[in-house]
Biopython code that builds the backbone (N, CA, C, O; Angstrom):
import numpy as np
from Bio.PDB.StructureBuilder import StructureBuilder

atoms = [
    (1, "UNK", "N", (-1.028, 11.172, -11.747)),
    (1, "UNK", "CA", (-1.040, 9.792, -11.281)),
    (1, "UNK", "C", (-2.490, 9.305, -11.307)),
    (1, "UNK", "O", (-3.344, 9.894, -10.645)),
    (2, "UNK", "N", (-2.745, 8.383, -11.960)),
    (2, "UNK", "CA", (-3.906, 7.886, -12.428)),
    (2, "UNK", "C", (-3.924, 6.675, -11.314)),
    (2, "UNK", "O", (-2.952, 5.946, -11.112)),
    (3, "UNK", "N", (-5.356, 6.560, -10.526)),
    (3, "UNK", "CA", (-5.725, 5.770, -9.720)),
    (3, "UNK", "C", (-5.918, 4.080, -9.925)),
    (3, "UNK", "O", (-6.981, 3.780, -10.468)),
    (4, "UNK", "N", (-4.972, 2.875, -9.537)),
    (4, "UNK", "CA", (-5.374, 2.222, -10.413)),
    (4, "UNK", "C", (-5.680, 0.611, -9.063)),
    (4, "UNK", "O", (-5.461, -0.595, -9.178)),
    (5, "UNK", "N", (-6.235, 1.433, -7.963)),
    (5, "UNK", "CA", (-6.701, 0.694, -7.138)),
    (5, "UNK", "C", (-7.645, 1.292, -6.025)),
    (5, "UNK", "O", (-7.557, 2.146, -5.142)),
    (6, "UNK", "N", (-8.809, 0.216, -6.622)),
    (6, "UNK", "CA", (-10.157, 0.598, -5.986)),
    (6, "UNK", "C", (-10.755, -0.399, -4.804)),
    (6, "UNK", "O", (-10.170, -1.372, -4.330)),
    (7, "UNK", "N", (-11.972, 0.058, -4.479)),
    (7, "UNK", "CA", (-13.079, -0.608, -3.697)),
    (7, "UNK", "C", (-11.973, -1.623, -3.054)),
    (7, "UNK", "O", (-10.850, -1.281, -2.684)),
    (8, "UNK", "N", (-12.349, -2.532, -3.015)),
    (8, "UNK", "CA", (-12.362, -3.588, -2.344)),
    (8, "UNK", "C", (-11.016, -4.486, -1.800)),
    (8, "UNK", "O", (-10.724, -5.166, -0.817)),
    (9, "UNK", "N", (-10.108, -3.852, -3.646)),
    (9, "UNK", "CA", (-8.421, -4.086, -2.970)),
    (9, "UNK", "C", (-8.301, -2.816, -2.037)),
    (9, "UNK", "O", (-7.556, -2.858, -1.058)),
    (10, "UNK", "N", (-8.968, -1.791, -2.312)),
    (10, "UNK", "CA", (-8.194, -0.369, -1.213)),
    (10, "UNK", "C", (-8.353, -0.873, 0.350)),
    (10, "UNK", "O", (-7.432, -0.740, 1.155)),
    (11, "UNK", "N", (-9.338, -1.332, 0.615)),
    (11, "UNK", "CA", (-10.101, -1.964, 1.690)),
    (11, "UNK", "C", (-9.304, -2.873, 2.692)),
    (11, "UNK", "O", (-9.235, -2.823, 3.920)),
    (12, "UNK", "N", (-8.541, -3.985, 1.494)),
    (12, "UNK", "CA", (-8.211, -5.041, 1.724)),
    (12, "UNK", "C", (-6.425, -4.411, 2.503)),
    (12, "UNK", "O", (-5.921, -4.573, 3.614)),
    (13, "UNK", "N", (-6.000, -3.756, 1.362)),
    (13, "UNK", "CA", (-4.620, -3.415, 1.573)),
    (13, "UNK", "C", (-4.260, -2.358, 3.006)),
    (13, "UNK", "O", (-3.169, -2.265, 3.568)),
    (14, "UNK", "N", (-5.528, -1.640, 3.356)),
    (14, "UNK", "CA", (-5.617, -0.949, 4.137)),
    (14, "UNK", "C", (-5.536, -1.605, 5.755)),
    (14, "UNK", "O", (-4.805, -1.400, 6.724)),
    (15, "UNK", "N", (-6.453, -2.309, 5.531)),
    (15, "UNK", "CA", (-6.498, -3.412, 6.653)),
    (15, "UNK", "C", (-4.800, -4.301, 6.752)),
    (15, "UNK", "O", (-3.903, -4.134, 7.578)),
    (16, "UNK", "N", (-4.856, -5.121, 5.716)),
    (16, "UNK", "CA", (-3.537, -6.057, 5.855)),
    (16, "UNK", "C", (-2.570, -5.050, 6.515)),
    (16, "UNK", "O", (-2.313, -5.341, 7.684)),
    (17, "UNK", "N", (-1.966, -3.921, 6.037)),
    (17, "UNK", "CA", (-1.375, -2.802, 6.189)),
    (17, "UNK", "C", (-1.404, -2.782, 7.948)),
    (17, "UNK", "O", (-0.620, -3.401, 8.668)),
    (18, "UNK", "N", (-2.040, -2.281, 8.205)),
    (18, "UNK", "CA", (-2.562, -2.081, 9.962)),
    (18, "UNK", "C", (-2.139, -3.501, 10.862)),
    (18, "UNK", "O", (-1.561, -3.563, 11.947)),
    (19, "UNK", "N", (-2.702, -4.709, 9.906)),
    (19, "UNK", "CA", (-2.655, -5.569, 10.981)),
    (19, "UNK", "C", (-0.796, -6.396, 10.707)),
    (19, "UNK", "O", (-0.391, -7.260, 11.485)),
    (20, "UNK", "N", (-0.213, -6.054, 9.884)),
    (20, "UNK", "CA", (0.979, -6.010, 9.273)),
    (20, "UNK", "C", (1.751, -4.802, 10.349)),
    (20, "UNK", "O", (2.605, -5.250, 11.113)),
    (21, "UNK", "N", (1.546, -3.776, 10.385)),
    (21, "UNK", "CA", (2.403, -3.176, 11.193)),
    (21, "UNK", "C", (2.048, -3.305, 12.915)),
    (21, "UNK", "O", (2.758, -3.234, 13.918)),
    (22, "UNK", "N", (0.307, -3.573, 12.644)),
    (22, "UNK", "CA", (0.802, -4.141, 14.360)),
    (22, "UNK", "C", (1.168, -5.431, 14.978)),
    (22, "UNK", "O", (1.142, -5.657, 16.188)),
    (23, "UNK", "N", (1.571, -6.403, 13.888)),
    (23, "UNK", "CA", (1.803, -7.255, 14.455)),
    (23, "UNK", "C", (4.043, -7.398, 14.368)),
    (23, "UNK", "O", (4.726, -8.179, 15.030)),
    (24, "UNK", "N", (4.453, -6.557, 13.542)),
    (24, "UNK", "CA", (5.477, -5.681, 13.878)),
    (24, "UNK", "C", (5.972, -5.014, 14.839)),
    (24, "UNK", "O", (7.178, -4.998, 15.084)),
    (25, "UNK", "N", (4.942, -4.275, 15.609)),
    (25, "UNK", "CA", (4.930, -3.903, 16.934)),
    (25, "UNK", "C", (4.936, -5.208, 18.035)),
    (25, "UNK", "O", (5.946, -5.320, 18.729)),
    (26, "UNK", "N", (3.969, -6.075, 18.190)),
    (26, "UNK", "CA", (4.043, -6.681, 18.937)),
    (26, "UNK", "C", (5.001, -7.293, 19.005)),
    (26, "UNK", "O", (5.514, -7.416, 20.118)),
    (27, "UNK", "N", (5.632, -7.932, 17.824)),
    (27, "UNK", "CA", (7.165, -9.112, 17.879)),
    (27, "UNK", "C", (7.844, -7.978, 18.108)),
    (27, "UNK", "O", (8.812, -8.299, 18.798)),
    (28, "UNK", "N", (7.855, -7.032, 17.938)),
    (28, "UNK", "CA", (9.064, -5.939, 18.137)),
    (28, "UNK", "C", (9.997, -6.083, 16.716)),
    (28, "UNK", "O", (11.210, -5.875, 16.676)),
    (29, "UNK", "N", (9.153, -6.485, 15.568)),
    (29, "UNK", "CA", (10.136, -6.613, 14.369)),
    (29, "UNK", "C", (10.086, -5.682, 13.676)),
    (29, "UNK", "O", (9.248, -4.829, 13.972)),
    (30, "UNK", "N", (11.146, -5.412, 12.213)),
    (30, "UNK", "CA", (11.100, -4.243, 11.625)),
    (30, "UNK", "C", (10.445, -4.967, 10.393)),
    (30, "UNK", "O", (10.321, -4.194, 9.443)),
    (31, "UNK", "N", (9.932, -6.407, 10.119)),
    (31, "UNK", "CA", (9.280, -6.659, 9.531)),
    (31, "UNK", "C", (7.984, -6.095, 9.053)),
    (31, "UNK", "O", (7.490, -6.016, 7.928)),
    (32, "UNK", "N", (7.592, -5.737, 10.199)),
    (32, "UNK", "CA", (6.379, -4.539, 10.275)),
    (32, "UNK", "C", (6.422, -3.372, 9.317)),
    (32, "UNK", "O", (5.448, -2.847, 8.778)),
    (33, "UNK", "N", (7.545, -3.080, 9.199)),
    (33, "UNK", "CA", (7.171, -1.485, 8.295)),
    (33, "UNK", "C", (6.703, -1.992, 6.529)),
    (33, "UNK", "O", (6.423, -1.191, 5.637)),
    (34, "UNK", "N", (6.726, -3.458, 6.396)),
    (34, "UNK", "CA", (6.171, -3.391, 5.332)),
    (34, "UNK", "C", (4.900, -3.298, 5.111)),
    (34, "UNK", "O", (4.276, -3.021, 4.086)),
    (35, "UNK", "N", (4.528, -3.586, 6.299)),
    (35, "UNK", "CA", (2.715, -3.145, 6.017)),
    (35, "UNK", "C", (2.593, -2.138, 6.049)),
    (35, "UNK", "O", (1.394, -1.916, 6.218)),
    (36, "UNK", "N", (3.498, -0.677, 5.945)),
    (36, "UNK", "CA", (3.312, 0.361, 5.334)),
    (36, "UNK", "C", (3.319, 0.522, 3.929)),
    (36, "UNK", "O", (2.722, 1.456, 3.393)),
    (37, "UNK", "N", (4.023, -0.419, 3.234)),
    (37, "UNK", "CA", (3.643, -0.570, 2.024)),
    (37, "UNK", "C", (2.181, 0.135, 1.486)),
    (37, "UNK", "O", (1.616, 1.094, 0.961)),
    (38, "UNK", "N", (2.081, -1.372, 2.166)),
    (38, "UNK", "CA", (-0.171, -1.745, 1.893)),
    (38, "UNK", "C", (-0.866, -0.509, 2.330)),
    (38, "UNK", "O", (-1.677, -0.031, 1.537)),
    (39, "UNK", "N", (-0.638, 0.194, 3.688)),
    (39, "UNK", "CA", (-1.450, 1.184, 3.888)),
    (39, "UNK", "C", (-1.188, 1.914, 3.075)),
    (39, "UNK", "O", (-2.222, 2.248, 2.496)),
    (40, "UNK", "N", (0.036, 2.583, 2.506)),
    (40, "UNK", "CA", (0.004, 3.932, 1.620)),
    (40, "UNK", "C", (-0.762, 3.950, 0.248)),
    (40, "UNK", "O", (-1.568, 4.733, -0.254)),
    (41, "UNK", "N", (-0.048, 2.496, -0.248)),
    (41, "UNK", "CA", (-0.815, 2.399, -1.655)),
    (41, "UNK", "C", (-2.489, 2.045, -1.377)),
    (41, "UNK", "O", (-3.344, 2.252, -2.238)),
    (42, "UNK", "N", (-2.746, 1.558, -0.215)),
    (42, "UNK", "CA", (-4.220, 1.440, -0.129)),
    (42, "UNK", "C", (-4.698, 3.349, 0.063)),
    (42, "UNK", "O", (-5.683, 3.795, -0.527)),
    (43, "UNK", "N", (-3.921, 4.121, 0.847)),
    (43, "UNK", "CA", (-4.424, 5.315, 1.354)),
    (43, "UNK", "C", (-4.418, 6.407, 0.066)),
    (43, "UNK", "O", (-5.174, 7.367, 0.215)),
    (44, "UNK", "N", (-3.619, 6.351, -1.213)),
    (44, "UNK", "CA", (-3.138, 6.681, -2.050)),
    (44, "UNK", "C", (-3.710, 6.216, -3.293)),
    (44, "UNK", "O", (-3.565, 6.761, -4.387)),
    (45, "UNK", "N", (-4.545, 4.892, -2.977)),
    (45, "UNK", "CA", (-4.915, 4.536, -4.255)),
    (45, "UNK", "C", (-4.266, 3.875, -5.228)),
    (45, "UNK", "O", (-4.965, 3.412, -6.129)),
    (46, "UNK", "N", (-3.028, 3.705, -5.273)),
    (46, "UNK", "CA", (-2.170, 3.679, -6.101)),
    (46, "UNK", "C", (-1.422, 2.357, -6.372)),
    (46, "UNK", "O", (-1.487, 1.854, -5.251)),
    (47, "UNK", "N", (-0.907, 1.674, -6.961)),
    (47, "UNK", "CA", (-0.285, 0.786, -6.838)),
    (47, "UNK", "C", (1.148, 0.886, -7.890)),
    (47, "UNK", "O", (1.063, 1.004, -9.112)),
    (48, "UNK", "N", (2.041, 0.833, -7.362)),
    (48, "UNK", "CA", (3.401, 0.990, -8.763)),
    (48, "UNK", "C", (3.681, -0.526, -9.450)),
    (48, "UNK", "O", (4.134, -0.627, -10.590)),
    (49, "UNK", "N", (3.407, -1.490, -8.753)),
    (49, "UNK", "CA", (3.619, -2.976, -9.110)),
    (49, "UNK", "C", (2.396, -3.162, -10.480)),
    (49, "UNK", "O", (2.784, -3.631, -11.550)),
    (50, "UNK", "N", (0.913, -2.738, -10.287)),
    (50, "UNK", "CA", (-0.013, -2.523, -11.496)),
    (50, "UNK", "C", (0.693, -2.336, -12.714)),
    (50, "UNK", "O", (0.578, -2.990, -13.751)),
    (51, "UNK", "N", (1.595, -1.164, -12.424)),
    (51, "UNK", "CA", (1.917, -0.186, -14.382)),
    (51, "UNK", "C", (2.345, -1.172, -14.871)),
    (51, "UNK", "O", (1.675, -1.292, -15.897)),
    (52, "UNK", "N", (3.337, -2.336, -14.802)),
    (52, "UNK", "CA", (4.148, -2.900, -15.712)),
    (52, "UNK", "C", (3.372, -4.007, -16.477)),
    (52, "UNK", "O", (3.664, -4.329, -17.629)),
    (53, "UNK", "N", (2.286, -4.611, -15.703)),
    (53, "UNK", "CA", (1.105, -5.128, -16.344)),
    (53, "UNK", "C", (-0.090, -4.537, -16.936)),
    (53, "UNK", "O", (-0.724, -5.077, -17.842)),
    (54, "UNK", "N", (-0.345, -3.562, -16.473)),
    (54, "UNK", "CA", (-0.999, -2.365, -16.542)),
    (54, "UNK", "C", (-2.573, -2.956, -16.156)),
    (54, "UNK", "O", (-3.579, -3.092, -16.852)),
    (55, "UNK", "N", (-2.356, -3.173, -15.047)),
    (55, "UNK", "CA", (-3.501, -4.133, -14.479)),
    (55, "UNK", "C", (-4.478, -2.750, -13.404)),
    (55, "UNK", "O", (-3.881, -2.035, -12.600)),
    (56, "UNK", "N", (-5.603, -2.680, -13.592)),
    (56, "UNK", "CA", (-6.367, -1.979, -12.552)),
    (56, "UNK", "C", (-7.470, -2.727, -11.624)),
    (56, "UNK", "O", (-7.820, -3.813, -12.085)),
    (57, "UNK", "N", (-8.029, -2.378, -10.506)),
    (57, "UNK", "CA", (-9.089, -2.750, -9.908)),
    (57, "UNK", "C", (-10.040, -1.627, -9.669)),
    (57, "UNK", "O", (-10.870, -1.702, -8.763)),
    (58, "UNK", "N", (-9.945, -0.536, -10.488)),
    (58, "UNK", "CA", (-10.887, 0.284, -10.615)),
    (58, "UNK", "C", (-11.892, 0.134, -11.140)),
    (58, "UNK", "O", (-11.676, -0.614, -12.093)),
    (59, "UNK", "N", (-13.421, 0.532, -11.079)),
    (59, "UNK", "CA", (-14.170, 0.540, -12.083)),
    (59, "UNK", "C", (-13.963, 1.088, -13.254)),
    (59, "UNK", "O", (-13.389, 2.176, -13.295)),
    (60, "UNK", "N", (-14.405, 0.420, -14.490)),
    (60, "UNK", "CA", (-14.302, 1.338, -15.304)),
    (60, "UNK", "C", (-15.185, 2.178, -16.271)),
    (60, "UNK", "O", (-16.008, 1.530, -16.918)),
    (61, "UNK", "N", (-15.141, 3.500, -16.465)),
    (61, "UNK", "CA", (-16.392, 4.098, -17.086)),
    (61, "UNK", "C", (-16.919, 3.644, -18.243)),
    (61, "UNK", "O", (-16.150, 3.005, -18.962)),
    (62, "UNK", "N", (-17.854, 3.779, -18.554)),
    (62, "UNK", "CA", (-19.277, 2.433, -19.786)),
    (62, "UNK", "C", (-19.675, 4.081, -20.895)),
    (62, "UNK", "O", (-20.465, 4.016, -21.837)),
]
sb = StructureBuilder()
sb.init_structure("model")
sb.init_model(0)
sb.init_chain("A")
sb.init_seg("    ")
for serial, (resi, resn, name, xyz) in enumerate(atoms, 1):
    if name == "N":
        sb.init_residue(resn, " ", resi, " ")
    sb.init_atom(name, np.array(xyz, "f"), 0.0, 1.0, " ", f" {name:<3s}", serial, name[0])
structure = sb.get_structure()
């Protein structure tokens, strides 16, 4: 599995992720578990929605 999310989206998704599931917690919704989404693929690197465009936010080597 080739990494195809870096810096700044990892950052981003990581955060949204957190504030996505705690604000799940607070309403008491199960809306929340989608900001597990964001954390894993932020924690993982990874994104599966990328391949079909084959889009990265990695750097890439020169």
């Amino acid at each position: 599995m080739k990494h195809n999310v870096g810096g700044i989206d990892r950052i981003l998704r990581i955060v949204v992720g957190l504030a996505v599931i705690g604000w799940g917690v607070y309403a008491q919704s199960w809306w929340g578990a989608i900001g597990l989404v964001f954390l894993a693929t932020g924690v993982i690197s990874w994104c599966p929605a990328y391949l079909p465009f084959g889009l990265s936010s990695t750097k890439t080597e020169s």
